[in-house]
C-alpha positions as CSV (number, residue, x, y, z in Angstrom):
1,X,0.0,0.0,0.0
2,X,1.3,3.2,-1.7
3,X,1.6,6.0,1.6
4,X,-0.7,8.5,-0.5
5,X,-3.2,5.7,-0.2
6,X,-3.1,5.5,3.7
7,X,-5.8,7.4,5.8
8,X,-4.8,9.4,8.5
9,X,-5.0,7.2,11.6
10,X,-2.7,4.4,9.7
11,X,-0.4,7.7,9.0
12,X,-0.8,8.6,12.6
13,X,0.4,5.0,12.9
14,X,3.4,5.2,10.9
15,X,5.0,8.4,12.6
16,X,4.6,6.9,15.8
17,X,7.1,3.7,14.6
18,X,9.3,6.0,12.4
19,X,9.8,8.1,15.8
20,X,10.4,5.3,17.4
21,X,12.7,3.5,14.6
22,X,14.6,6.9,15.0
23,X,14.8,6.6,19.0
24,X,16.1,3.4,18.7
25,X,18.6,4.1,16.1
26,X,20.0,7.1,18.0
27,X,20.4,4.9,21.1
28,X,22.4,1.8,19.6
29,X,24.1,3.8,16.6
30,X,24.8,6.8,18.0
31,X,25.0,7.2,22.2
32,X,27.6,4.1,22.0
33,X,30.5,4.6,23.9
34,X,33.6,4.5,21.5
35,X,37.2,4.6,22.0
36,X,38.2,4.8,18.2
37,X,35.4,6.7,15.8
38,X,35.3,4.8,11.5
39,X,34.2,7.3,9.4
40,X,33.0,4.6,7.0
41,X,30.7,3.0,9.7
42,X,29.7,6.6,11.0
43,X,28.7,7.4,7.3
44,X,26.5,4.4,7.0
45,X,24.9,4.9,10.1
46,X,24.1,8.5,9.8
47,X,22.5,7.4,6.1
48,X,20.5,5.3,8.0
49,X,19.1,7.5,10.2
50,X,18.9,10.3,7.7
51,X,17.2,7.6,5.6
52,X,14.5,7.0,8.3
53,X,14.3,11.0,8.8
54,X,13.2,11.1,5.4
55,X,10.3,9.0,5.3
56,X,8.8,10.4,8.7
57,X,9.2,14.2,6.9
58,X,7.1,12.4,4.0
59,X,4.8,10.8,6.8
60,X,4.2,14.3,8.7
61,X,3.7,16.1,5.1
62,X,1.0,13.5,3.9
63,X,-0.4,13.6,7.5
64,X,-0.9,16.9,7.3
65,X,-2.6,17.3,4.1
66,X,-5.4,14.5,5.2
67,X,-5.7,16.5,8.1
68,X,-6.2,19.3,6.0
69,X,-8.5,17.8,4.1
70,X,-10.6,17.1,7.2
71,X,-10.7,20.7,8.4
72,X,-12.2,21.5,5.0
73,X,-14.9,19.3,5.6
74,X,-15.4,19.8,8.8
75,X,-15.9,23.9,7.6
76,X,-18.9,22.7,5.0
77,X,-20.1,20.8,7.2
78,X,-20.6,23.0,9.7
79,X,-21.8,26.0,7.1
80,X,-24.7,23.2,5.8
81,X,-25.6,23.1,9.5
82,X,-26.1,26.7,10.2
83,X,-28.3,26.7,7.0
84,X,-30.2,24.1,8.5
85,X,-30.4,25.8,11.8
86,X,-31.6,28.9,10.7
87,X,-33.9,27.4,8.7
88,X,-35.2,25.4,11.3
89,X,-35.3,28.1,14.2
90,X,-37.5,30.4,11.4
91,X,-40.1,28.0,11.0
92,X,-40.3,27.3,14.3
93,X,-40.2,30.7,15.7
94,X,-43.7,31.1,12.5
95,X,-44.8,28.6,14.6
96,X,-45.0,29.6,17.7
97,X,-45.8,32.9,16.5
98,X,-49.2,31.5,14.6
99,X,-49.9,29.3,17.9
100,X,-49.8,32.7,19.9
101,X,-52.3,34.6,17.0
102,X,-54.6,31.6,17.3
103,X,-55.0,31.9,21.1
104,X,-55.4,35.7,20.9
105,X,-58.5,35.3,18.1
106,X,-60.0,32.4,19.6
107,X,-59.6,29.9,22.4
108,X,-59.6,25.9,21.5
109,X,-62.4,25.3,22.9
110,X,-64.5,28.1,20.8
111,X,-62.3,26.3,17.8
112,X,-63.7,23.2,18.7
113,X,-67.8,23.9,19.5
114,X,-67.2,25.7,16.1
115,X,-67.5,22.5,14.4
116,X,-70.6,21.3,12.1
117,X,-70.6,18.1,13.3
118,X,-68.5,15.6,15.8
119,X,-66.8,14.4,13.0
120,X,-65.2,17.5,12.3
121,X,-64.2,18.2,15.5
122,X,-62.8,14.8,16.0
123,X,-60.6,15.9,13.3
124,X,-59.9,19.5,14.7
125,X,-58.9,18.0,18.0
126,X,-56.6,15.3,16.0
127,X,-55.7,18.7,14.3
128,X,-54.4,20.7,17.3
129,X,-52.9,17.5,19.3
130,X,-50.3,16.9,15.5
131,X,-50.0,20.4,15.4
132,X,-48.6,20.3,19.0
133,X,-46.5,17.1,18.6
134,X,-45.1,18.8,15.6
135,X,-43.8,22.2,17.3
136,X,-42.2,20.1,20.0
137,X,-40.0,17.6,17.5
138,X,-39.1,21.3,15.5
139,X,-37.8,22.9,19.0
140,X,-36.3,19.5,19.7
141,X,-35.1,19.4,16.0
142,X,-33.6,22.8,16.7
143,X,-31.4,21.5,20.2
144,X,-30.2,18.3,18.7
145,X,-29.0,20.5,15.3
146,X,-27.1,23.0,17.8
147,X,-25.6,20.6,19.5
148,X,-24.4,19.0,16.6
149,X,-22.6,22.4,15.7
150,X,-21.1,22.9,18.9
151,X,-19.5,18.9,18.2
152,X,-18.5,19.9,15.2
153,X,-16.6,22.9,16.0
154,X,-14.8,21.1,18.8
155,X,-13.6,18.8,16.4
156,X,-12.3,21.4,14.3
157,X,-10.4,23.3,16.8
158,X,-8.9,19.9,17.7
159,X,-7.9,19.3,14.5
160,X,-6.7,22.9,13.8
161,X,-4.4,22.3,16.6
162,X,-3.3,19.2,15.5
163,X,-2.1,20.5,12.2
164,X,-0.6,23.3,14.3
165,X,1.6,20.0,15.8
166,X,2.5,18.8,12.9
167,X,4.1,21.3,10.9
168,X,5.9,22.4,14.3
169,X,7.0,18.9,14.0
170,X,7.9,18.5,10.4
171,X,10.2,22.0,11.2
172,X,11.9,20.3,13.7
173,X,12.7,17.7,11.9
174,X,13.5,19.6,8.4
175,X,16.0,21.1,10.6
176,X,17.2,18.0,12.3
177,X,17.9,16.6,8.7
178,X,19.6,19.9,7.6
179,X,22.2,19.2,10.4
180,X,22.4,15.4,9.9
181,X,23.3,16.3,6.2
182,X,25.9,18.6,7.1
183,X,27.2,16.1,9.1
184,X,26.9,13.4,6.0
185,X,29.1,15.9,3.8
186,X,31.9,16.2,5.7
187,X,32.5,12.6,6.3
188,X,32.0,12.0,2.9
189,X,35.1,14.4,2.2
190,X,37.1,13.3,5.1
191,X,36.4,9.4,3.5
192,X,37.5,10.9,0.0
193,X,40.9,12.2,1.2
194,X,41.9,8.8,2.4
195,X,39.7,6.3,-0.2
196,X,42.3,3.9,-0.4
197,X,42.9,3.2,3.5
198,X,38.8,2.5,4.0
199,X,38.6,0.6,0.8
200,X,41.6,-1.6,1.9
201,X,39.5,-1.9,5.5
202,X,36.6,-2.7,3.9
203,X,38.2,-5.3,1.9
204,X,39.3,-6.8,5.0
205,X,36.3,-7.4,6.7
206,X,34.3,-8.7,3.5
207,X,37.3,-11.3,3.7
208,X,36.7,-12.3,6.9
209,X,33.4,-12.4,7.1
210,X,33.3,-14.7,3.6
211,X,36.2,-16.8,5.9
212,X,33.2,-16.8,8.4
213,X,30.2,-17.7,5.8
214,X,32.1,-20.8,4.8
215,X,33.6,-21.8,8.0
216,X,29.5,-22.3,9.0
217,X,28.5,-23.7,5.8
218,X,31.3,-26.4,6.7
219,X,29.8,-26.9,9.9
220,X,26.6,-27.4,9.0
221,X,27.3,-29.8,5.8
222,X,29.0,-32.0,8.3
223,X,26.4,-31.9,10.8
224,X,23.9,-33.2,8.3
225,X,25.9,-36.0,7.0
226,X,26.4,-36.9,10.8
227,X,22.8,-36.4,12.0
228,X,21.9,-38.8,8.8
229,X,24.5,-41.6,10.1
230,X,22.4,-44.6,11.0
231,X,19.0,-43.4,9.9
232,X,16.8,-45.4,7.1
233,X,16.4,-44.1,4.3
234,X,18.3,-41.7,1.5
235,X,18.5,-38.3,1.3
236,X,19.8,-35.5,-1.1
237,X,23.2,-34.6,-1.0
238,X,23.5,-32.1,2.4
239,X,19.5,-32.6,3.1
240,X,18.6,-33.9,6.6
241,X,16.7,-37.3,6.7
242,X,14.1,-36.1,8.9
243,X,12.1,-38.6,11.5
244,X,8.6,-38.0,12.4
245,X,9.1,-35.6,15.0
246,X,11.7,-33.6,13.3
247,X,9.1,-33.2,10.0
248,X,6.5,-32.1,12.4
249,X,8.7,-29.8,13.7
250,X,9.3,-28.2,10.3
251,X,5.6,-28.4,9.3
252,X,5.1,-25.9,12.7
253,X,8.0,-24.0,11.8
254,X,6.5,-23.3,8.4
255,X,3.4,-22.5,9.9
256,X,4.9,-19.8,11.8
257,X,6.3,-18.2,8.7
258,X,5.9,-14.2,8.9
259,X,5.9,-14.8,12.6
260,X,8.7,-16.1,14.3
261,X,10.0,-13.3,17.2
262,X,12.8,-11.3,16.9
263,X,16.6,-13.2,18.0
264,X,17.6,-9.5,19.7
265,X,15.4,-6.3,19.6
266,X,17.4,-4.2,17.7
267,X,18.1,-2.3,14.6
268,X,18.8,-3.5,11.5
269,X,22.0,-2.2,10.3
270,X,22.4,-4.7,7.0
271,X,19.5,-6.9,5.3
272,X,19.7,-9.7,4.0
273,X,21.3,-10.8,0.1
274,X,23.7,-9.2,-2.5
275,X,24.1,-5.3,-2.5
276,X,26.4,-2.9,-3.1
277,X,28.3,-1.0,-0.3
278,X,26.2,2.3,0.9
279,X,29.3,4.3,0.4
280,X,31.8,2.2,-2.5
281,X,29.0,1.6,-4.7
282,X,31.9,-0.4,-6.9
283,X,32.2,-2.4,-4.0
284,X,29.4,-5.7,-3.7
285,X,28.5,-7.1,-0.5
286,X,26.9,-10.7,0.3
287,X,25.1,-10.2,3.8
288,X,24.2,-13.6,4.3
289,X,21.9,-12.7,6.9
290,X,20.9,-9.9,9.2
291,X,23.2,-7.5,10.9
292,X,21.3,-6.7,14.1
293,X,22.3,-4.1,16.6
294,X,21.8,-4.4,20.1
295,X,23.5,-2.5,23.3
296,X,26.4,-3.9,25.5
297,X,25.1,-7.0,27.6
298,X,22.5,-8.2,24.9
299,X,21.2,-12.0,24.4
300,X,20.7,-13.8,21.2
301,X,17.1,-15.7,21.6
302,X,16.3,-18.5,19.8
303,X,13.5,-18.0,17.2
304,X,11.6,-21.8,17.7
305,X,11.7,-24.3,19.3
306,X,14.8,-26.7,18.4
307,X,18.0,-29.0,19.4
308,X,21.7,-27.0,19.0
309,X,23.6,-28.7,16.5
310,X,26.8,-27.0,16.1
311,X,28.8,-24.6,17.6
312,X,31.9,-22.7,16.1
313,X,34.2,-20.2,17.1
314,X,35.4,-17.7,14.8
315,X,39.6,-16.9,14.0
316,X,38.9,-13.8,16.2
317,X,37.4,-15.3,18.9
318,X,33.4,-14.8,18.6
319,X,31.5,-17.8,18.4
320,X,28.5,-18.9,16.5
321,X,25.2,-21.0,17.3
322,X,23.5,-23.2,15.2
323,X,19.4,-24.0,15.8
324,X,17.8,-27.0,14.1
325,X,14.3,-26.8,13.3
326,X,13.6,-30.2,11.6
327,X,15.7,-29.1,8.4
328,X,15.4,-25.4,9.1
329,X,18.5,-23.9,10.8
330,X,19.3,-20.4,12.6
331,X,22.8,-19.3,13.2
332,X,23.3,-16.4,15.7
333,X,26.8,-15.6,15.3
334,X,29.8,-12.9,17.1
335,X,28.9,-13.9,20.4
336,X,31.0,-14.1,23.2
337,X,29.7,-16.3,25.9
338,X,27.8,-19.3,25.3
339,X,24.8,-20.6,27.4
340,X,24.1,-23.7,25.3
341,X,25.7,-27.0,24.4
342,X,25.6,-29.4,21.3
343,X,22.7,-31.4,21.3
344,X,20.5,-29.7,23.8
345,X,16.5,-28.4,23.4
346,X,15.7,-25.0,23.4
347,X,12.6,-23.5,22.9
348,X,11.4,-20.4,21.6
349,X,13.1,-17.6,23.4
350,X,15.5,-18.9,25.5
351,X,19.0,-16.9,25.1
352,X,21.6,-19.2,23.6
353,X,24.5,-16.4,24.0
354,X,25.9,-13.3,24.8
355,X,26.6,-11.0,22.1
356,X,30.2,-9.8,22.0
357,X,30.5,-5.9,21.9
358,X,33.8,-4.7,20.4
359,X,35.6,-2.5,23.2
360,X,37.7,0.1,20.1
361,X,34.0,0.6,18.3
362,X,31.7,0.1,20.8
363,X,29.1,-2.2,18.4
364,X,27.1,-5.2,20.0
365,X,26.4,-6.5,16.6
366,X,24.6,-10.2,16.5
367,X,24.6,-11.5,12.7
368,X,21.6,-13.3,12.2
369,X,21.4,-16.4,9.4
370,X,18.5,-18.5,8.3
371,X,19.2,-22.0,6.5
372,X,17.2,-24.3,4.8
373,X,19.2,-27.2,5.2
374,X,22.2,-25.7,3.1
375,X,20.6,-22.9,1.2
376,X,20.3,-19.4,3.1
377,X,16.8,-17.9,2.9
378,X,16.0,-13.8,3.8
379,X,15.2,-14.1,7.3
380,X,13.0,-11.1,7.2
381,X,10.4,-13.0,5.5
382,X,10.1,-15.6,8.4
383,X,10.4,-12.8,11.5
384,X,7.3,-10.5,12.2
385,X,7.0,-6.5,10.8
386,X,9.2,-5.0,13.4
């Protein structure tokens, strides 16, 4: 669903999380104590939050113009109204003013022994009772249509003050992004006068964290082939041979497709798949999973319910976790501490490790990886709308 065709409340909706999206980003990315600042990573995370910015300065503006929108309906409807009241209040007050000319010409009761004959003033008393009846609903008609007035011009003071809000807001934040931009610019030069040095960093990591990839793909193509020893049957090459329980087991994992919880509440600083760098656009990255960041003292939580069939540790130290979930597996990987052990059930939730914060850059970052037996699959199409 395009944002233009959102009403206001699902709007309403959206700022909310994109304030919140940016509170959270400002926490993990930014008010991180760091004892060596990388220009490269500061540049990608200010994108990210200037990114964000972005799309809750398009929220505020779109808000604004359905609220808008409702003002000007709110001022028609209110101008119809006083039509109607005025109307209204004229024929009533030529009512009351012809009920008070009858009773000065002649009483009821001369109107009624005026008749010809009982059937007449059968009708004439039918007359004067409707007549009656139909003076009271006009003066109540009258009330009810006044009221409704005064309701609608509280609702459009509200919402005249709400719009008032929201363009304070959508300042605030123009100028918020002005600054952030700013910012953006001159690490972007300071990155340019030393290209070579961050490319060469960069290059680094994407090598070690391809050393990683395989070093887990490894682990798990041995795993299979063990976890197949002795069991009847064939399987694929580097497929699990699954017993009853374990298919049932995927058949409830599938089910919860879309809706498996979050391994660390965090932001998102890389998605999943093939994608060029945000800042060496000549330079392609393979995120094999989700880069997730947390703050200092973080768990990773299993997704589902499973048995731990590997664990690895990394040439620098950080250690990985591997989840079956019949022939499902989750890897949470760069943790430090480890609170599980090969071959032991864990169920949905439960913290298999501490995620290891890097003392020079501050980062708690937990890299998140989602296998179908040996194939990796975009985890953010099994994990709920965050």
């Amino acid at each position: 669903m395009s944002l233009h065709s959102q009403s206001r409340k699902e709007l309403e909706n959206r700022r909310k999380k994109l304030n919140k999206e940016i509170e959270k980003i400002n926490n993990l990315l930014f008010e991180t104590k760091k004892e060596k600042t990388d220009a490269l990573d500061d540049l990608k995370d200010l994108s990210q939050k200037i990114t964000v910015r972005e799309r809750l300065i398009e929220t505020i503006e779109l808000e604004t113009e359905e609220l808008s929108k409702e003002i000007k309906q709110n001022e028609k409807k209110i101008e119809q109204n006083n039509k109607e009241l005025a109307s209204l209040k004229a024929d009533y007050a030529e009512m009351v003013f012809k009920s008070y000319k009858s009773k000065s010409q002649q009483s009821k009761t001369m109107f009624l022994l005026s008749s010809e004959n009982f059937l007449q003033a059968y009708k004439r008393i039918k007359y004067i009772e409707q007549y009656k009846s139909f003076r009271k609903k006009q003066g109540e008609r009258v009330i009810a249509k006044t009221e409704e007035i005064r309701k609608l011009n509280d609702s459009l003071t509200k919402k005249k003050n709400q719009k008032k809000v929201l363009i304070n807001a959508e300042k605030n934040q123009k100028k918020k992004i002005e600054s952030e931009k700013e910012e953006q610019e001159t690490l972007v030069t300071k990155i340019k006068t030393q290209e070579s040095k961050y490319k060469n960093e960069l290059q680094k990591k994407i090598r070690e964290e391809k050393a990683l990839a395989k070093k887990i793909d490894k682990a798990i193509r041995d795993a299979i082939a063990k976890a197949n020893k002795g069991k009847k049957g064939t399987a694929k090459k580097n497929e699990f041979l699954l017993s009853k329980a374990e298919k049932a087991l995927k058949a409830n994992f599938e089910q919860n497709k879309g809706n498996l919880p979050w391994p660390l509440d965090g932001v998102v600083t890389r998605k999943f798949g093939v994608q060029p760098h945000p800042t060496f656009k000549s330079i392609t990255i393979n995120s094999t999973g989700l880069h997730i960041r947390g703050k200092q003292g973080d768990v990773a939580k299993s997704v589902f319910n499973g048995k731990v069939l590997n664990i690895t540790k990394s040439d620098k130290g950080t250690k990985s976790v591997m989840v079956q979930h019949g022939d499902y597996i989750t890897t949470y990987s760069n943790l430090r501490d480890i609170f599980v052990t090969k071959g032991q059930s864990v169920k949905t939730g439960d913290a298999v490790g501490k995620i290891f914060t890097d003392k020079i850059t501050g980062k708690t970052d937990l890299v998140f990886v989602l296998f179908k037996n040996t194939d990796r699959l975009n985890p953010s199409d099994w994990i709920r709308a965050n």
